[in-house]
MARLUMSE-147365 format. One record per residue: x, y, z of N, C-alpha, C in turn. Coordinates in steps of 0.001 Angstrom, whole numbers, padded with zeros to 6 digits, always signed. Example, Ala and Ser with C-alpha at 12.3 -4.5 7.8 and 13.67 -1.06 7.14 Angstrom:
+013190-005690+007800+012300-004500+007800+013200-003300+007800/+012850-002250+007080+013670-001060+007140+012900+000030+007870/
# end
This chain:
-014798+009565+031978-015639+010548+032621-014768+011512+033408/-015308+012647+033423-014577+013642+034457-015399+014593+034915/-014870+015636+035792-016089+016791+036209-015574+018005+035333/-016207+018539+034773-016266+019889+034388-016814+021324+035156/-016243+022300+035105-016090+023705+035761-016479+024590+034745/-017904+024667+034927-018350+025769+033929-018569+027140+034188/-018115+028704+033567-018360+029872+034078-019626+030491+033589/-020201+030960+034153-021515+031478+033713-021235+032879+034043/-022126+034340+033433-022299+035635+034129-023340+035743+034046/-024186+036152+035062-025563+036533+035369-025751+037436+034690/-026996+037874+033141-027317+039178+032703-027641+040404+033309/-028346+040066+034405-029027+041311+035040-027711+041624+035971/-027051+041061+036701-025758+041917+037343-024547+041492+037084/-024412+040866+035987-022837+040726+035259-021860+040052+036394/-022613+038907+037231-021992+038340+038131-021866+036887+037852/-020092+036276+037816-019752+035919+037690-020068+034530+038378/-020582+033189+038125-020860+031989+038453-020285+030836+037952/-020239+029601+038866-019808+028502+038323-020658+027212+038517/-020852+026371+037481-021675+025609+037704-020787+023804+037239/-021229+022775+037972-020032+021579+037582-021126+020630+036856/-020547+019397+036080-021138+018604+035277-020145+017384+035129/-020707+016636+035502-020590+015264+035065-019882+015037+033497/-018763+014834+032715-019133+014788+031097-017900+013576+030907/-019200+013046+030107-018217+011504+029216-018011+011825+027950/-016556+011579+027192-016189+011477+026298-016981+010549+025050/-017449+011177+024050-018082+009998+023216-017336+010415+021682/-017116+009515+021096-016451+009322+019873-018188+009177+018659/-017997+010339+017967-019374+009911+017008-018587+010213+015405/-019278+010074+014865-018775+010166+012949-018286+011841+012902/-018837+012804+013278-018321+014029+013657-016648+014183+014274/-016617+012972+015200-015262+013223+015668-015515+013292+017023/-014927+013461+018173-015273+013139+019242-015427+014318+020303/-016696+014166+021178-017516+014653+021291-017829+014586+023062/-018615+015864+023853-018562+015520+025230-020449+015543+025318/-020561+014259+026496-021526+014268+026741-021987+014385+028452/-023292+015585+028494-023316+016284+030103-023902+014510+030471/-023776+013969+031612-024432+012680+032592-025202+012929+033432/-024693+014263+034120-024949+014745+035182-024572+016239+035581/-025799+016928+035791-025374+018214+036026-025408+018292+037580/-024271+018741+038042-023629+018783+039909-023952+020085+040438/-024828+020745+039319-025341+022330+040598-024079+023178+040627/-024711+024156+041168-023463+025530+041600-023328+025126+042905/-023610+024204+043675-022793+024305+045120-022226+022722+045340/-021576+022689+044302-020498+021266+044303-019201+021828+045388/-019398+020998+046111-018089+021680+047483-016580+020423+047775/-016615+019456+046904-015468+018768+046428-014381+019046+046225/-013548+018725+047145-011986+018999+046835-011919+018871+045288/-011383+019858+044116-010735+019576+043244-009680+018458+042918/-009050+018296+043713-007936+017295+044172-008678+015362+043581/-009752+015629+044272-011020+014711+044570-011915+014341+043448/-012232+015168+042442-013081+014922+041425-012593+013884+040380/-011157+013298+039801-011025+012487+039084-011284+010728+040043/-011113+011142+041555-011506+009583+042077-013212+009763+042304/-013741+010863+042074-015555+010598+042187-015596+010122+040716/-015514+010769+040065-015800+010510+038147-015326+009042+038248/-014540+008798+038805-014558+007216+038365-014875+006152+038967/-015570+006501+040187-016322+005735+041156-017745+005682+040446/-017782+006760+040033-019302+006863+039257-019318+005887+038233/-018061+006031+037350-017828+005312+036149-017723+003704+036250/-017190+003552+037452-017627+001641+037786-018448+001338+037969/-019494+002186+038912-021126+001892+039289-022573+001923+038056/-021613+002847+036787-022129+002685+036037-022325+001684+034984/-020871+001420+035039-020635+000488+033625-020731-001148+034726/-020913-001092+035985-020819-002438+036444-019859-002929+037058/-018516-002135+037706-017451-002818+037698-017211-002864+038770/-016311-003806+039377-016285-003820+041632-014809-003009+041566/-015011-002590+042698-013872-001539+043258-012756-002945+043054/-011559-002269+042780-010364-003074+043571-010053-003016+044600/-010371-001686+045150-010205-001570+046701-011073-001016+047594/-011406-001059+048656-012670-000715+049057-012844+001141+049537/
# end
């Protein structure tokens, strides 16, 4: 899992936006493939720095797994 940084432009004033997402890697017969989990809104305010230790805090709570460290 990781966070994604998506750019959007608004039609009516050609203004430039960003919106974040949740996305897990999935392997299908196509070949492999991203799937949204979670869409994080345009006012995700997370250190960049920070988003690969949330994605995977998420990713233990999901799949079941205990922290190693607290």
């Amino acid at each position: 899992m990781y966070i994604l940084k998506v750019t959007h432009v608004d039609k009516k004033n050609r203004k430039e936006y960003y919106t974040y997402k949740l996305v897990e890697s999935v392997r299908t017969e196509k070949g492999p493939r991203q799937r949204t989990l979670l869409n994080l809104g345009t006012d995700f305010e997370l250190p960049e720095e920070r988003w690969k230790e949330l994605a995977y805090r998420i990713e233990s709570i999901v799949r079941g797994r205990e922290a190693l460290f607290p």
